[in-house]
Structure formats: C-alpha cells, structure tokens
N, C-alpha and C positions, 0 to 999 in steps of 0.2 A: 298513460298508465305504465307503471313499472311491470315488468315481467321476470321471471325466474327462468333464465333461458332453460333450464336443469330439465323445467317440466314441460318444454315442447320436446316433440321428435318427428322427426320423420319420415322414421322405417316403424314398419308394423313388428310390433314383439310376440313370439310365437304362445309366450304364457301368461298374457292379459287376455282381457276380454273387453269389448268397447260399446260406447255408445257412439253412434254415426250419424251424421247429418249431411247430406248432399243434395245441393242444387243441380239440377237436371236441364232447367232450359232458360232463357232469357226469359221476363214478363213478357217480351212479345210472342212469345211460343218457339221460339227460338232454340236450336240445341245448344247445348252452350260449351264455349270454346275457351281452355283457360288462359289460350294463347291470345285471344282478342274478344276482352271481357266489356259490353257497356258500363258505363259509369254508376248505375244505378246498382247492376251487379257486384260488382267491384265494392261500391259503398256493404251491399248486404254481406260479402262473402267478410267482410273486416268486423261490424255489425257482431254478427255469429260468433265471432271467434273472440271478440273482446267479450261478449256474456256465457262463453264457455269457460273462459280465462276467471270471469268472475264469482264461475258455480264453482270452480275447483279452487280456487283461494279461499274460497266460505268454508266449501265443505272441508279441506285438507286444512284448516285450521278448527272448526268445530268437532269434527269427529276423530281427527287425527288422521285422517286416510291418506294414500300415497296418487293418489287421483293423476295423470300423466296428460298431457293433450299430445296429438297425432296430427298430421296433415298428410295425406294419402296422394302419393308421387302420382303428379298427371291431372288432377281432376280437382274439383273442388268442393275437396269432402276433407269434412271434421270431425274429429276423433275425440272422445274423452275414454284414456285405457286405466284399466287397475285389473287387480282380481276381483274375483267372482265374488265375494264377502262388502267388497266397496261399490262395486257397482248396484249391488243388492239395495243399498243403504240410497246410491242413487234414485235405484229406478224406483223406487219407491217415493224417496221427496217426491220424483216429478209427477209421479201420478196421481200424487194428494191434491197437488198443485189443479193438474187437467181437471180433474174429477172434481176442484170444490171441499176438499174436504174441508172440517170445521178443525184440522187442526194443521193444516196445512203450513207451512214456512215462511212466512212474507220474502224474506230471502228469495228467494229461488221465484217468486213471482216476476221481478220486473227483469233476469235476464231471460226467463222463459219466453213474453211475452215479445221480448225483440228478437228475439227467433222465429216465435208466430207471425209477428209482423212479414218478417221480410222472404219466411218462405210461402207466405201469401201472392194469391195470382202467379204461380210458378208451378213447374212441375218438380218435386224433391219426392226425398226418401228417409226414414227416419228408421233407424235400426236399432236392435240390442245384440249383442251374441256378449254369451260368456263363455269362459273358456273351458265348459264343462257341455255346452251346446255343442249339436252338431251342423246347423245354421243358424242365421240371422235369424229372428224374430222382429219383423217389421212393425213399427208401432204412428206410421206418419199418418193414420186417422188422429192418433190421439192429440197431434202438434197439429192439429184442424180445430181444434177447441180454443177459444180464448181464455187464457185464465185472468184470472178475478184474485184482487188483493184480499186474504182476510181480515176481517173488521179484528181491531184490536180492543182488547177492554184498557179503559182509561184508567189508571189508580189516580184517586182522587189526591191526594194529595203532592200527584205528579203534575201539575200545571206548570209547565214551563216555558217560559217566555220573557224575550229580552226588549227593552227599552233604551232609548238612548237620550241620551239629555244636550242642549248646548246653552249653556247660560253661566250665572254668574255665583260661586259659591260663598257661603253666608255660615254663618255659626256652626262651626264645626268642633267637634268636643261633646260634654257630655258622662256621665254616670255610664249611660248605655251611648254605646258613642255612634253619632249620627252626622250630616250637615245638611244644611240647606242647597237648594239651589234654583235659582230663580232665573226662569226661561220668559226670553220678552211674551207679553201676550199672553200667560199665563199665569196661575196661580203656585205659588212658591211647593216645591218638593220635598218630601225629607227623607234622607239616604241612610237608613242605616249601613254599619261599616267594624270591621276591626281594628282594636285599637295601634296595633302596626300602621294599618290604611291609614289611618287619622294621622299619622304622625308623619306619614308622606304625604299625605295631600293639603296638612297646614299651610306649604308653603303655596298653594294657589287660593288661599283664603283672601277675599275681597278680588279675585280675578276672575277673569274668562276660563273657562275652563270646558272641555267635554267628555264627555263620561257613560257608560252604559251600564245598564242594573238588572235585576235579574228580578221582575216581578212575579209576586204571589197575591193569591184572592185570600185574605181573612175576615172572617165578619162582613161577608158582601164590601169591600174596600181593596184596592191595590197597596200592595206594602213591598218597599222596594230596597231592595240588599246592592251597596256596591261591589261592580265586577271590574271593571277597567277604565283606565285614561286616555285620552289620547292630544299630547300635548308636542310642541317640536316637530320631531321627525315622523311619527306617528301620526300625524295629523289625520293626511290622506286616509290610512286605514279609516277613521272612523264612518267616513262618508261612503267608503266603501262597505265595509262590514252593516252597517244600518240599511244599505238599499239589498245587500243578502240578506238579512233577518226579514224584511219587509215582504221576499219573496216566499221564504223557509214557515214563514206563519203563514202565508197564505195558501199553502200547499192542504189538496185533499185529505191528504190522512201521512200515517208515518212512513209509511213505503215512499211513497211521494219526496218528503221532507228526507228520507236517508238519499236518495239519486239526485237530491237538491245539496245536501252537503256534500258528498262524493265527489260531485261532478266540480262544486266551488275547492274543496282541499287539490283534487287534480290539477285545475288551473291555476293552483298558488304554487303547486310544488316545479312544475313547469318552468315555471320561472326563478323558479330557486329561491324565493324570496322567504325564506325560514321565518323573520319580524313577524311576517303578514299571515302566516300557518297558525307559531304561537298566540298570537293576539285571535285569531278565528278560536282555534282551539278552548283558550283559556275560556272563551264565554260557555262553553260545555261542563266548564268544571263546578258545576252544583248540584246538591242530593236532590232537585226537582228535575234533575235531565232522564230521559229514556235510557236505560242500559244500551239498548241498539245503538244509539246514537254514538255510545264512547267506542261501543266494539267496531264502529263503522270506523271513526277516526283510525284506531290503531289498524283494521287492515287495510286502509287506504295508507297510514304510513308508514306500513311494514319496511319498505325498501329504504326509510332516512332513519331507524331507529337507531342507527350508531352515528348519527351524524349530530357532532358535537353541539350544533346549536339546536337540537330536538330532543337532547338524551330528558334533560329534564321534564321537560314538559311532558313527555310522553309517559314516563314514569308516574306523573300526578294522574295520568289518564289509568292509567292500570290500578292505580290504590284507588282511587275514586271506583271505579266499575267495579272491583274487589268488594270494597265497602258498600255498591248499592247492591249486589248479588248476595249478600251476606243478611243483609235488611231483607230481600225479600222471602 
C-alpha cells in the first residue's frame, strides 16, 4: 500500500484531538514489550495501522478532512489525530458501524472489523479525547461488538458481470455491429461491439481469438457487450484476470467484492506492472458497474495518478463515476 508519509507523525500535536488504540498484552496474557513483539503481535500491530491508513484515505478523501495518523513513542498505540469537528464526523461513522445502524458505511466496515479481529483475546484500550475534552473518553466496549456489513439495495438495472470467451471469431459487421464467436463445445456467441471495436477486431476475423464481455439479463437472456482482447503479449492477462472475476463474483456481497478488488489492484501495482492495472481497470468501465467499485479503483490508485502510463485510463475512471453519480 502506498502511503502519504505527510500524514504519519510521531509526536503528539498539542491542538488535535485523537482516536487511540492500544494493545496492552500478548494473546498469551502477556504484558507486552515493543522491544520483543511475538509474531502474531507484530502481524496485529501492522493489521491496525494499515485499516487506520485505510479509514483516513476514505474519510480525508470523502469528506475532505485533514485526518492525521500518530504512533505514540515507546508502546504500541495508534493514533488517528484532527480537530474536534473531524473527529466528530469520525466517531460517529464508527458508531453507526458498532451499533448496526441501517445507514451505516460499508466503508468503514471491513477496516473496523480487522481491528475487532485482532484486538480480540488481548487486553487493549480504545479511546476518544478531543481537544475540547479534558480526558480520554474510553470506548473499547464498543470495539467488543463485531460489526456487520450493511445489506446494499441492488439497482436493478445494475447487474454487472464479466464473461470471458476463447474461441474462434465469425461474422463480424453488421447495421448494429456485433460478431460471432464460437467456443469448442459450445453454442456460438454474439458480441455486440462499437463500430471503432469492429474495425480493430476485423483483423482477427476467422482466427483464435480471446475476449471478455460485459453481460446483462434482457428478457430473461444474457446479452453481451464487448470489453477487451487479449492477444500477443496480453495473453497471460487474460487467464489471469478470468480466474479474478471468477473469485470477484463469487464474493458475499459488495463489501466483500471492493477487499477483493483492492487487494488484486495492490498486487498489480506492486509489481509495477501498469498493462495488467489498465486491462483490470478497463473491465470496470461500464454504466452496469457499482459507483463504489470506480471510487475503490481511483483510491487505490491515488499514488500512480501522474504516472504516465495510468493518466488516461484513470481519467475514463473519473468521467465514468462522474456520469454514473449524475444518473443516479
């Protein structure tokens, strides 16, 4: 994960106000030493801080807040600092969150819950002070609750889901332009397409070809719109991206499916590999995707947005989610 080193610190500022989190002892009941952490420790104290890294990137991009992280000299306590007006706006998400409420964030569910997680069977401390307080206000009953994802209402004409094809393509052309494509062992396909697409994809007419589509339900039937190719150097992507979708649909719900894409754009960016980002990306880009889904993209790729082989694509990401905000 990229970080903004700007919003770690290390000394406590005398005019924030924070939220805390500290680990107190080993899972074995242990006091805990940050000079000689077990491994399981060590894993949670990392855990925490990457899903605090990921409430203040959400929040300090959704609300505009100035959101700060801390790490507290000596011990192994985590800070999230701002004024009293942001944290306000905090502690409030998270208690929608504890509590269940029906309007609760999804956001702010799955970093809470790896917090729950891992300050489970341990002895910790969970705090608020603002800086209008004159102590801490301890809230680590409340990080005793498991929170729960809210169910999302489906918009019906949001059914999105990708297919992928490998076979051999057949009359391509057309009034409304489409092509065939005929998978062994199967009954022949038909792709509708733009008539640009058509004009690049002639030249694999009567070849091998592989291809991914972006199906919809009409009339009780699947009808399938082409998204991309993957031919030459591409190849590999395909078989890669097809065994992610295969995970990415299989996921419980959309909370699920955003920590399933997050987690795969992370491991592309890792590797540098821009090709294999764009070609993820671009299957997102149709008016049947979740808004979440694009806004996940762009802050997951906050840190390559000037980076020359991502300016574009990322830009189609922002007029796409523009345009589906705008729709709804």
């Amino acid at each position: 994960m990229e970080t903004d080193n700007n919003h770690i610190l290390t000394e406590d500022s005398q005019d924030l106000g924070f939220l805390e989190i500290k680990i107190e002892t080993e899972q074995s009941g242990e006091e805990f030493n940050l000079g000689q952490m077990s491994l399981d420790t060590t894993k949670s104290v990392k855990a925490i801080l990457e899903s605090l890294i990921d409430l203040v990137e959400y929040e300090n991009g959704r609300s505009g807040s100035n959101l700060k992280l801390g790490l507290k000299s000596g011990s192994a306590c985590h800070r999230i600092l701002g004024d009293d007006a942001e944290l306000n706006i905090l502690q409030t998400e998270i208690e929608k969150v504890f509590n269940n409420h029906e309007d609760r964030d999804n956001e702010y569910v799955r970093p809470l819950k790896v917090i729950h997680n891992n300050l489970e069977n341990r002895r910790s401390s969970v705090s608020f002070k603002k800086s209008s307080d004159s102590s801490p206000i301890v809230i680590t009953s409340l990080f005793e609750r498991t929170p729960r994802t809210r169910r999302l209402r489906v918009v019906e004409d949001r059914y999105f889901f990708i297919e992928f094809f490998d076979g051999v393509m057949e009359d391509i052309g057309g009034n409304i332009p489409n092509f065939h494509i005929n998978v062994p062992g199967q009954p022949s396909y038909t792709i509708g397409l733009e008539r640009d697409e058509a004009i690049v994809l002639k030249d694999w007419l009567y070849s091998p070809i592989r291809i991914s589509a972006f199906t919809q339900i009409k009339s009780n039937r699947p009808v399938y719109t082409f998204c991309d190719y993957y031919v030459d150097t591409t190849i590999d992507y395909y078989t890669d991206l097809k065994t992610f979708f295969n995970s990415f649909h299989h996921q419980d719900n959309e909370v699920e499916k955003i920590v399933c894409l997050t987690e795969k754009l992370v491991e592309i960016y890792r590797n540098a590999d821009y090709g294999h980002a764009k070609k993820l990306i671009r299957l997102f880009l149709h008016d049947s995707v979740f808004p979440s889904y694009l806004m996940t993209i762009l802050r997951v790729s906050k840190a390559f947005r000037n980076q020359n082989d991502m300016i574009e694509i990322l830009e189609e990401v922002r007029n796409k989610l523009s345009n589906l905000m705008e729709e709804d």
